[in-house]
PyMOL Python script that loads the backbone (N, CA, C, O; Angstrom):
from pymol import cmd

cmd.read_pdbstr("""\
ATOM      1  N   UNK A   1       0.855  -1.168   0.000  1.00  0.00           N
ATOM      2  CA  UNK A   1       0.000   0.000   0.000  1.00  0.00           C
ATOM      3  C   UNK A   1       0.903   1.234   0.000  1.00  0.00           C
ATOM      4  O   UNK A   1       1.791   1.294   0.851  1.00  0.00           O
ATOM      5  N   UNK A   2       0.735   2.323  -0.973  1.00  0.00           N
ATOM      6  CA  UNK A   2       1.505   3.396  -0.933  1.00  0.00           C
ATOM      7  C   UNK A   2       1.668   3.979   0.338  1.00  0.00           C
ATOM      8  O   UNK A   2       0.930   3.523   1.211  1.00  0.00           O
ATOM      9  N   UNK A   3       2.392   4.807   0.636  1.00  0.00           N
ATOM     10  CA  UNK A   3       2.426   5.173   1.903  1.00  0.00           C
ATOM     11  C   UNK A   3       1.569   6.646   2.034  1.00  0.00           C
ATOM     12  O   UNK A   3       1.454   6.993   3.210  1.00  0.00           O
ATOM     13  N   UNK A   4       1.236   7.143   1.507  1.00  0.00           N
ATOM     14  CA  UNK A   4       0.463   8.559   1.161  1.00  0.00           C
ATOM     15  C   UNK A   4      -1.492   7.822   1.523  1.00  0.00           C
ATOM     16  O   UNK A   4      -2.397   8.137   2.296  1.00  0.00           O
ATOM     17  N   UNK A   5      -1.335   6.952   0.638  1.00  0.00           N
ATOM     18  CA  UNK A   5      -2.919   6.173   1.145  1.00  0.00           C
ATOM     19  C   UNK A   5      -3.133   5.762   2.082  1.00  0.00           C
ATOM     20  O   UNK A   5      -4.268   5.913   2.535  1.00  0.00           O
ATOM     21  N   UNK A   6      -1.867   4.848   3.030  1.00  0.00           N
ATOM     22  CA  UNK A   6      -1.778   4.594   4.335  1.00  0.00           C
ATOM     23  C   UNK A   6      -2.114   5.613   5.472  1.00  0.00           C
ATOM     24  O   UNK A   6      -2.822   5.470   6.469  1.00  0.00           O
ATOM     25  N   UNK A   7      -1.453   6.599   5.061  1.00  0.00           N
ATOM     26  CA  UNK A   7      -1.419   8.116   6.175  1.00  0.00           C
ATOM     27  C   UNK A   7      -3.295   8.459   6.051  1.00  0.00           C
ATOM     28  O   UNK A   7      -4.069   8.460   7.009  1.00  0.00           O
ATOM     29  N   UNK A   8      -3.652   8.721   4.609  1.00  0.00           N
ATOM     30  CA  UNK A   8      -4.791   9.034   4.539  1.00  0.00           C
ATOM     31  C   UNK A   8      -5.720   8.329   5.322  1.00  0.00           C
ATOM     32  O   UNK A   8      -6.469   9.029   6.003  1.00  0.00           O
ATOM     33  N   UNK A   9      -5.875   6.889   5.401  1.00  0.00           N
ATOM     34  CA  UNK A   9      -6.904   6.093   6.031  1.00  0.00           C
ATOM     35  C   UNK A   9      -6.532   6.083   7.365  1.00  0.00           C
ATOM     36  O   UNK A   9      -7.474   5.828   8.115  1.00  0.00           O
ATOM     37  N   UNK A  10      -5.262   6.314   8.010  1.00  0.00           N
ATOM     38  CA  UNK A  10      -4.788   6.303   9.592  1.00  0.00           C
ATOM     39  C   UNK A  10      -5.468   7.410  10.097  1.00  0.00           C
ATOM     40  O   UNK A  10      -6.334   7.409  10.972  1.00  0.00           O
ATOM     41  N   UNK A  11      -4.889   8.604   9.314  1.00  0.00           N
ATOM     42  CA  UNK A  11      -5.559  10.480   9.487  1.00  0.00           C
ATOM     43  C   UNK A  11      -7.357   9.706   9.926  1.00  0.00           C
ATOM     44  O   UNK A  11      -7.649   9.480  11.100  1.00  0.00           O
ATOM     45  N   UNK A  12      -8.348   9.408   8.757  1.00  0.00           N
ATOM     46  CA  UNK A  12      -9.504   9.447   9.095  1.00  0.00           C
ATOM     47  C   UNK A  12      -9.850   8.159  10.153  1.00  0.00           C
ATOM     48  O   UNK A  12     -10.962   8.097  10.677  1.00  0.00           O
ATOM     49  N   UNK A  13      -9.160   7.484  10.332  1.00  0.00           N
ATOM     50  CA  UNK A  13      -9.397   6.445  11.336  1.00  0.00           C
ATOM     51  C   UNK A  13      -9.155   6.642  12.684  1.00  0.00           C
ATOM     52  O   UNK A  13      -9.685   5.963  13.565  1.00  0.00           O
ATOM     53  N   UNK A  14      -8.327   7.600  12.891  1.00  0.00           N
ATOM     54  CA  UNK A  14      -7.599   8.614  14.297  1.00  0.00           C
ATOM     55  C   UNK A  14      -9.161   9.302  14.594  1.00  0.00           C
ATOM     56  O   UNK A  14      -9.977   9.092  15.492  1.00  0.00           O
ATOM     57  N   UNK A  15      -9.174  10.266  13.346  1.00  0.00           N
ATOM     58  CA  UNK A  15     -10.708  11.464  13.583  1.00  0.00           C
ATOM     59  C   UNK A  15     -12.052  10.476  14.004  1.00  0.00           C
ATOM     60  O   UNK A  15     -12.824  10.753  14.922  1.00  0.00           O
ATOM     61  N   UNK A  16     -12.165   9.159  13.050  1.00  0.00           N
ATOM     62  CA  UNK A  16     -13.050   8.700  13.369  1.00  0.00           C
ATOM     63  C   UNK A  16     -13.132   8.283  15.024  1.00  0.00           C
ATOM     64  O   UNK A  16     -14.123   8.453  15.734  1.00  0.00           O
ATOM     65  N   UNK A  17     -12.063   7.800  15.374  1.00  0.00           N
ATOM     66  CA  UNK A  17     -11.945   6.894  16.870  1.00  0.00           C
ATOM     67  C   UNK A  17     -12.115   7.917  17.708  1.00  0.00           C
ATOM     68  O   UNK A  17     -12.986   7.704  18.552  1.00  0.00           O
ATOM     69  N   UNK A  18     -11.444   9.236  17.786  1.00  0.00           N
ATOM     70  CA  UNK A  18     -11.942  10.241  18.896  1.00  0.00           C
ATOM     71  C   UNK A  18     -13.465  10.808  18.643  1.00  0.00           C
ATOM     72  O   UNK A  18     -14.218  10.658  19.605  1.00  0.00           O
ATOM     73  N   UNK A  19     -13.906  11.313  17.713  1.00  0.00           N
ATOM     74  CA  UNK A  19     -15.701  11.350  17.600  1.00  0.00           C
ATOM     75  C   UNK A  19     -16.147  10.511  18.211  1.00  0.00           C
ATOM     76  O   UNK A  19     -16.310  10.774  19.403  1.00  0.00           O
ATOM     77  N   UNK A  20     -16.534   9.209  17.761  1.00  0.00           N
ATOM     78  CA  UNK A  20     -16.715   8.265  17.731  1.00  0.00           C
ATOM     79  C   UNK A  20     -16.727   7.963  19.530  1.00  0.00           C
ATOM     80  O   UNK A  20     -17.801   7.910  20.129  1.00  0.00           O
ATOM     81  N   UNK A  21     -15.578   7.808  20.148  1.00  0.00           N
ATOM     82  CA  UNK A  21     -15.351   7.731  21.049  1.00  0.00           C
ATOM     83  C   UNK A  21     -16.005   8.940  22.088  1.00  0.00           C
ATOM     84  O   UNK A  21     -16.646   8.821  23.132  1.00  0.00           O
ATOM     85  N   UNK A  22     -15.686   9.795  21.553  1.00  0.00           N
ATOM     86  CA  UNK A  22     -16.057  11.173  22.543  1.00  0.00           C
ATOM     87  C   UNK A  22     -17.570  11.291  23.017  1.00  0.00           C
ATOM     88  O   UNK A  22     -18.145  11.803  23.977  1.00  0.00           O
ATOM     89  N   UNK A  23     -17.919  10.614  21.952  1.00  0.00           N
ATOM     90  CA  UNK A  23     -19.757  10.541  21.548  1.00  0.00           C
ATOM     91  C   UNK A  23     -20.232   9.592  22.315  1.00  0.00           C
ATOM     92  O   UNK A  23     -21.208   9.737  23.052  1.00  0.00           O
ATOM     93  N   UNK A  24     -19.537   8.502  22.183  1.00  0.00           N
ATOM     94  CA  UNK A  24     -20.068   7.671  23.370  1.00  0.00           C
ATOM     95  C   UNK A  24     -19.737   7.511  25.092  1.00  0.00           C
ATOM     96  O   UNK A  24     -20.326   6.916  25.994  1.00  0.00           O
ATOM     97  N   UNK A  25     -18.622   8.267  25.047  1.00  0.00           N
ATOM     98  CA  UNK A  25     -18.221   8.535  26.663  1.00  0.00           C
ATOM     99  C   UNK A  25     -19.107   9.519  26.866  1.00  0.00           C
ATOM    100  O   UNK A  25     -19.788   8.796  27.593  1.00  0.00           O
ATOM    101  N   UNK A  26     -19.757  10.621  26.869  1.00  0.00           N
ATOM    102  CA  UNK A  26     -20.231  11.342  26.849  1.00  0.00           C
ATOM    103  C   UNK A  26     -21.422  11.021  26.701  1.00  0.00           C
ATOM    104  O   UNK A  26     -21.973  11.902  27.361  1.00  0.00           O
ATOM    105  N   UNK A  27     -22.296  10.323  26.267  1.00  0.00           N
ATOM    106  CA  UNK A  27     -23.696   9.684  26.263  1.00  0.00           C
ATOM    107  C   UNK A  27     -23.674   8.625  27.614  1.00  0.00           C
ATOM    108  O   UNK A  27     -24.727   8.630  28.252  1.00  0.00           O
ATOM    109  N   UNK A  28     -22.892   7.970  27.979  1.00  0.00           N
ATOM    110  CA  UNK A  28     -22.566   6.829  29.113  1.00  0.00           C
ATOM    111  C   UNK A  28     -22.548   7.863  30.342  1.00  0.00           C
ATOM    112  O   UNK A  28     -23.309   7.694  31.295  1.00  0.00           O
ATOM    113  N   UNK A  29     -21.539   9.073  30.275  1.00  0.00           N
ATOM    114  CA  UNK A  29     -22.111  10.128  31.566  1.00  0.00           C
ATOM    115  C   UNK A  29     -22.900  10.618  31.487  1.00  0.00           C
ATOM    116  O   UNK A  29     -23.442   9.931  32.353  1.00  0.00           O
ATOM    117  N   UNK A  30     -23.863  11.486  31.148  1.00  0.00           N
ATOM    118  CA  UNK A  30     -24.693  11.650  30.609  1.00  0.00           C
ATOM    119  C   UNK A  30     -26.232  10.316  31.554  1.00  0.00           C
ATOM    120  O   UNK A  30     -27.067  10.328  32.459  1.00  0.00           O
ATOM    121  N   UNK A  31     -25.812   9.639  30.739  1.00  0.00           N
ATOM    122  CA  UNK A  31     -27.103   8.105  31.121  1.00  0.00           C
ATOM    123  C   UNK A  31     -26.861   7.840  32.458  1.00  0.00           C
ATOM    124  O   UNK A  31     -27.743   7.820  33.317  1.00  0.00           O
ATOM    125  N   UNK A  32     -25.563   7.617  32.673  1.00  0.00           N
ATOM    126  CA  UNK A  32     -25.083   6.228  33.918  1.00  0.00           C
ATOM    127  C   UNK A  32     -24.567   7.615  35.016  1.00  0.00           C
ATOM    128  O   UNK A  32     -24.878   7.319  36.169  1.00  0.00           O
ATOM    129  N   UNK A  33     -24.121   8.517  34.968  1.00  0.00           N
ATOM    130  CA  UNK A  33     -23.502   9.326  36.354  1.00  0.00           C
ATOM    131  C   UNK A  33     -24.260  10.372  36.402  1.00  0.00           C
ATOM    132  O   UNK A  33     -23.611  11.416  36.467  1.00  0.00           O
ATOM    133  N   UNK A  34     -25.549  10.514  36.393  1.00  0.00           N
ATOM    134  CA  UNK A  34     -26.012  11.659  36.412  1.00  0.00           C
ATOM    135  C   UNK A  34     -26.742  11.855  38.274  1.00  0.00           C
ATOM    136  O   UNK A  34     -26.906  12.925  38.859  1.00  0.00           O
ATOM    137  N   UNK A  35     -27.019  10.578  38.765  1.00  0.00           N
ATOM    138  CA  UNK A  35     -27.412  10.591  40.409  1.00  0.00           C
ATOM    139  C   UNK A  35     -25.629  10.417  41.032  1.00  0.00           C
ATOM    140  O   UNK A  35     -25.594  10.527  42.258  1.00  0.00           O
ATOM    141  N   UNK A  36     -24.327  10.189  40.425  1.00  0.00           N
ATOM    142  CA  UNK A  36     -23.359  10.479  41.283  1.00  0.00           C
ATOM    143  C   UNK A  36     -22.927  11.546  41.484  1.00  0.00           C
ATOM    144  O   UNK A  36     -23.445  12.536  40.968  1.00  0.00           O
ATOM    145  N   UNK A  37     -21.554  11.644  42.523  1.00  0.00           N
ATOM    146  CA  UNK A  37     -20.808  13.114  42.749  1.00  0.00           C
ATOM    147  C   UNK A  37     -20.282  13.152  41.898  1.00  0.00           C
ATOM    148  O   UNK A  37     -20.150  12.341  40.982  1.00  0.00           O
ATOM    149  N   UNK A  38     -19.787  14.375  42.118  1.00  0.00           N
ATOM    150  CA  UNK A  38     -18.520  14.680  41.587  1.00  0.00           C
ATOM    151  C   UNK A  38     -17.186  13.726  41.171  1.00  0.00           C
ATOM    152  O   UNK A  38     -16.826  13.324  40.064  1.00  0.00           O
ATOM    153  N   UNK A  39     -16.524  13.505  42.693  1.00  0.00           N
ATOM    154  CA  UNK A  39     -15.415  11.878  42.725  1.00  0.00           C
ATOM    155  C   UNK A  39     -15.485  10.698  41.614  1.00  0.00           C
ATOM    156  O   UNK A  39     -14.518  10.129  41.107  1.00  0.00           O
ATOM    157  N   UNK A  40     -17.176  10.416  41.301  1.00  0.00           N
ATOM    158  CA  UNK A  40     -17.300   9.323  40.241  1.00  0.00           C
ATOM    159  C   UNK A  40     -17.087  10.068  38.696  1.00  0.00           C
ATOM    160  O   UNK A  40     -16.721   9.499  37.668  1.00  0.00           O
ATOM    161  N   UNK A  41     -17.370  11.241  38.836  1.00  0.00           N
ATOM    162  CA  UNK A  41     -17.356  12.071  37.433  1.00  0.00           C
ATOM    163  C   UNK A  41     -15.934  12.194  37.403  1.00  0.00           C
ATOM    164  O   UNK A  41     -15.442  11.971  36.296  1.00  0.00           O
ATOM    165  N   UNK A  42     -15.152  12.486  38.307  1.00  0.00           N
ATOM    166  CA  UNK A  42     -13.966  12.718  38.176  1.00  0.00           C
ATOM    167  C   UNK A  42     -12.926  11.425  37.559  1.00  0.00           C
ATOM    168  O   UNK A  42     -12.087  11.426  36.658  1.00  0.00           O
ATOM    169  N   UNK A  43     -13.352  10.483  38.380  1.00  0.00           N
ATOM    170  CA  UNK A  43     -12.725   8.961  37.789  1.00  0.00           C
ATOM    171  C   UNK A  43     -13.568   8.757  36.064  1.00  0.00           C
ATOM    172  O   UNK A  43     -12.957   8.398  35.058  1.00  0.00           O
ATOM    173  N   UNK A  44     -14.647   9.001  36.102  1.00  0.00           N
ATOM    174  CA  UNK A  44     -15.118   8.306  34.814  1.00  0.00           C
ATOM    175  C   UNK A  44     -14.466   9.435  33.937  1.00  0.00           C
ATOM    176  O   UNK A  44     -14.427   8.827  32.867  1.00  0.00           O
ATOM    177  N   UNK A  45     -13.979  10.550  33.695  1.00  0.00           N
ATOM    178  CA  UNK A  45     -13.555  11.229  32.644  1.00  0.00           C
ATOM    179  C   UNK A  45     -12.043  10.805  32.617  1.00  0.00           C
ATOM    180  O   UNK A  45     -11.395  10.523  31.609  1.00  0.00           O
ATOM    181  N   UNK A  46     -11.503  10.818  34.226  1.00  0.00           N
ATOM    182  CA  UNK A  46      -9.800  10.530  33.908  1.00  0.00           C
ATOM    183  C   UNK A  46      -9.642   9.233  33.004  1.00  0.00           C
ATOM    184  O   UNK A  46      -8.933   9.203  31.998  1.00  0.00           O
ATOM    185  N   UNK A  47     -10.457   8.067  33.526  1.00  0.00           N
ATOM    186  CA  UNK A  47     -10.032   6.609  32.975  1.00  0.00           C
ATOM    187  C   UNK A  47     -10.648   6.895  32.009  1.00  0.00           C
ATOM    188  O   UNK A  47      -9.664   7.513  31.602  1.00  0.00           O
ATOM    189  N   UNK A  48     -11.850   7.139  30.694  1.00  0.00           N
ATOM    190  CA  UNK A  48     -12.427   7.156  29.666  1.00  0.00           C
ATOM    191  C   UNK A  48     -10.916   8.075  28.742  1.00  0.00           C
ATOM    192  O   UNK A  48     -10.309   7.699  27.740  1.00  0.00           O
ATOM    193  N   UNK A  49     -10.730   9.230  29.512  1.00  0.00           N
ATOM    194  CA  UNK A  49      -9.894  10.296  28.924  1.00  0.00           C
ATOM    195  C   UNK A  49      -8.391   9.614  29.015  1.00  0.00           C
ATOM    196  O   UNK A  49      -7.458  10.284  29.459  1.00  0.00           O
ATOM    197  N   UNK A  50      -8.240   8.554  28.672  1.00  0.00           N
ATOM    198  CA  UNK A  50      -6.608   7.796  28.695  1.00  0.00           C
ATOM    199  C   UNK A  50      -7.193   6.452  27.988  1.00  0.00           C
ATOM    200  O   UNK A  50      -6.353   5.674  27.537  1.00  0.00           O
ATOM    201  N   UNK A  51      -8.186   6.213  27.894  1.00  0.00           N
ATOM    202  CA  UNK A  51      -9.003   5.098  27.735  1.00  0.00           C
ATOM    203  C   UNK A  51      -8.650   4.641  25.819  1.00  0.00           C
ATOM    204  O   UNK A  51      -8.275   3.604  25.273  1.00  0.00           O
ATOM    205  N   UNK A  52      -9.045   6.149  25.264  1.00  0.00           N
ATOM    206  CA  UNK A  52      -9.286   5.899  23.820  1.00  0.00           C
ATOM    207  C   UNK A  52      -7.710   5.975  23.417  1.00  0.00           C
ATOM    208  O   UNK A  52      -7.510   5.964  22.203  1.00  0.00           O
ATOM    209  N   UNK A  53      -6.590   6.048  24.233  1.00  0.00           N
ATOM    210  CA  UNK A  53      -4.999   5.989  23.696  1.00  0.00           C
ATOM    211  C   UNK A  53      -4.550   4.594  23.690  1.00  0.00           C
ATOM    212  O   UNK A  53      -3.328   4.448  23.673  1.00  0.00           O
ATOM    213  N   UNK A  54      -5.307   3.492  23.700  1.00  0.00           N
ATOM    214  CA  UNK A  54      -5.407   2.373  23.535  1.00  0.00           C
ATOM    215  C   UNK A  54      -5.306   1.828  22.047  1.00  0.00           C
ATOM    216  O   UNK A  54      -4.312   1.289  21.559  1.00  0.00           O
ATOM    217  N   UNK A  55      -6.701   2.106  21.321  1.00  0.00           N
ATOM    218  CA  UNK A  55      -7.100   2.225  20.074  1.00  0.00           C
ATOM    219  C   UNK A  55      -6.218   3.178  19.113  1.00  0.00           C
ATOM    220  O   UNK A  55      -5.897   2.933  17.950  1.00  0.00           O
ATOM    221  N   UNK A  56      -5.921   4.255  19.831  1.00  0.00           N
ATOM    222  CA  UNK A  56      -5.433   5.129  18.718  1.00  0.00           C
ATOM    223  C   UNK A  56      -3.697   4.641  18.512  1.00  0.00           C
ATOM    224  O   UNK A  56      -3.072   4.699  17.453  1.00  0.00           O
ATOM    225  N   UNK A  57      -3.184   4.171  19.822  1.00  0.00           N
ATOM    226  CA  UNK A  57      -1.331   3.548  19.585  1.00  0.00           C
ATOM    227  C   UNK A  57      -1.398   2.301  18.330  1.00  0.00           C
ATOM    228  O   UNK A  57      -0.605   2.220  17.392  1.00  0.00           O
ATOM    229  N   UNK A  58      -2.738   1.236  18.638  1.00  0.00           N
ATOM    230  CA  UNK A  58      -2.499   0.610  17.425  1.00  0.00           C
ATOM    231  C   UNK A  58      -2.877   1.169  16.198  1.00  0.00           C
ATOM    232  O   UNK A  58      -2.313   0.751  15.187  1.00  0.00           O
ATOM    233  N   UNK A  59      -3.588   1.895  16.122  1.00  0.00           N
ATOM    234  CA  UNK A  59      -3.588   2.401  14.147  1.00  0.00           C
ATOM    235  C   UNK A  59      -2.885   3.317  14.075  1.00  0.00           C
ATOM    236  O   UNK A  59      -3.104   4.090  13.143  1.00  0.00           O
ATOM    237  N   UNK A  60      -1.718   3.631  15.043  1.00  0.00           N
ATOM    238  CA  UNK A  60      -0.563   4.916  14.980  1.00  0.00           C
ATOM    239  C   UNK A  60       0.420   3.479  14.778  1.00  0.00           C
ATOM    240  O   UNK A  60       1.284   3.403  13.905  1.00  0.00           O
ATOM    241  N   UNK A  61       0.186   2.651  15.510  1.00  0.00           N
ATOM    242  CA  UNK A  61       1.460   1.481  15.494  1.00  0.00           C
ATOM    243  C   UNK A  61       1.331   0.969  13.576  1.00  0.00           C
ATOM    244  O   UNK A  61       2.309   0.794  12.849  1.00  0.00           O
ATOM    245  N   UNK A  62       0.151   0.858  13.237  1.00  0.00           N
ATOM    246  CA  UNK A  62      -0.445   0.254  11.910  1.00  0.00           C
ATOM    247  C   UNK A  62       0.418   1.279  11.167  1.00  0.00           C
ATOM    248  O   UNK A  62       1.162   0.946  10.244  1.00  0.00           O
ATOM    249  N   UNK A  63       0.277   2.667  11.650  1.00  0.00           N
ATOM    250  CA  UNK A  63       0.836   3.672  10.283  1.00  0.00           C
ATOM    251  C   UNK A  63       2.007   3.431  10.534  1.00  0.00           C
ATOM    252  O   UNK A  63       2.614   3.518   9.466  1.00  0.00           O
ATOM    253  N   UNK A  64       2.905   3.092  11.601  1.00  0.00           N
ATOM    254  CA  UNK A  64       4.458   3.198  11.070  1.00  0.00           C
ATOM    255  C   UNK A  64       5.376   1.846  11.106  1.00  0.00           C
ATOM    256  O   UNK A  64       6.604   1.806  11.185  1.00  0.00           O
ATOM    257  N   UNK A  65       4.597   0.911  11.039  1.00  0.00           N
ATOM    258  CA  UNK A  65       5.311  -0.033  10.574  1.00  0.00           C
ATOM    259  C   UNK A  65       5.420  -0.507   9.237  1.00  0.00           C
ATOM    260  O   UNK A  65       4.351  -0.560   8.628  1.00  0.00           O
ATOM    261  N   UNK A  66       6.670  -0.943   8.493  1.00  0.00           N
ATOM    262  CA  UNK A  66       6.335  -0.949   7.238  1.00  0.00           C
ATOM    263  C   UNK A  66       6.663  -2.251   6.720  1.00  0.00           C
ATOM    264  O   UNK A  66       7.699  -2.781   7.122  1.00  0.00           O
ATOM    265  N   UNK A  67       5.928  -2.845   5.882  1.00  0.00           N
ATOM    266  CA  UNK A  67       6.030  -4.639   5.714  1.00  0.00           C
ATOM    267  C   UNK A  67       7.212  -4.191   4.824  1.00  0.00           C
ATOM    268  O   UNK A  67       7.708  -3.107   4.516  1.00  0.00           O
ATOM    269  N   UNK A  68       7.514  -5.834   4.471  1.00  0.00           N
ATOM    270  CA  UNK A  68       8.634  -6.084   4.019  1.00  0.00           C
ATOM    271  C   UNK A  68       8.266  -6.979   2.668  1.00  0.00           C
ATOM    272  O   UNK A  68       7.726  -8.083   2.739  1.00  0.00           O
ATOM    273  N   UNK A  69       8.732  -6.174   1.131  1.00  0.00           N
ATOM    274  CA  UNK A  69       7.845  -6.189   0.464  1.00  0.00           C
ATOM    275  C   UNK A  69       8.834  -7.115  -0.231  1.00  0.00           C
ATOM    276  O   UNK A  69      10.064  -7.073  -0.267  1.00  0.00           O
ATOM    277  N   UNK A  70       7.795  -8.124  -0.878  1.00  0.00           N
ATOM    278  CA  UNK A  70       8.622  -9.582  -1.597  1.00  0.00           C
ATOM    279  C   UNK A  70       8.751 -10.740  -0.865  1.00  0.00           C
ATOM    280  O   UNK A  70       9.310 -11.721  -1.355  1.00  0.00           O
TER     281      UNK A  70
END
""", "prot")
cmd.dss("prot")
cmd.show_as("cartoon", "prot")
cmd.util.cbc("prot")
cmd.orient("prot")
């Protein structure tokens, strides 16, 4: 795969995973922490907000590794 097409589909696969992601952490507080304090709001944004660097290291890992062609 060229490497210019690679970047392109990583670029919209990055944008997609944080939307994507943001949209649904944010609907889950929203639904599920709305009778807690503060303390639970505070944990559910820190761990959600480190949460989606999971997903995004492997399709950052996907963009810079490069096969070995032949």
């Amino acid at each position: 795969m060229p490497i210019r097409l690679k970047k392109l589909i990583g670029t919209i696969l990055l944008v997609a995973l944080v939307v994507i992601y943001a949209l649904i952490a944010s609907a889950v507080a929203v639904t599920r922490l709305a009778e807690y304090g503060p303390t639970a709001h505070l944990l559910f944004f820190l761990l959600s907000g480190f949460l989606w660097v999971l997903p995004a290291m492997a399709i950052i890992k996907w963009l810079i590794i490069e096969r070995p062609k032949g």
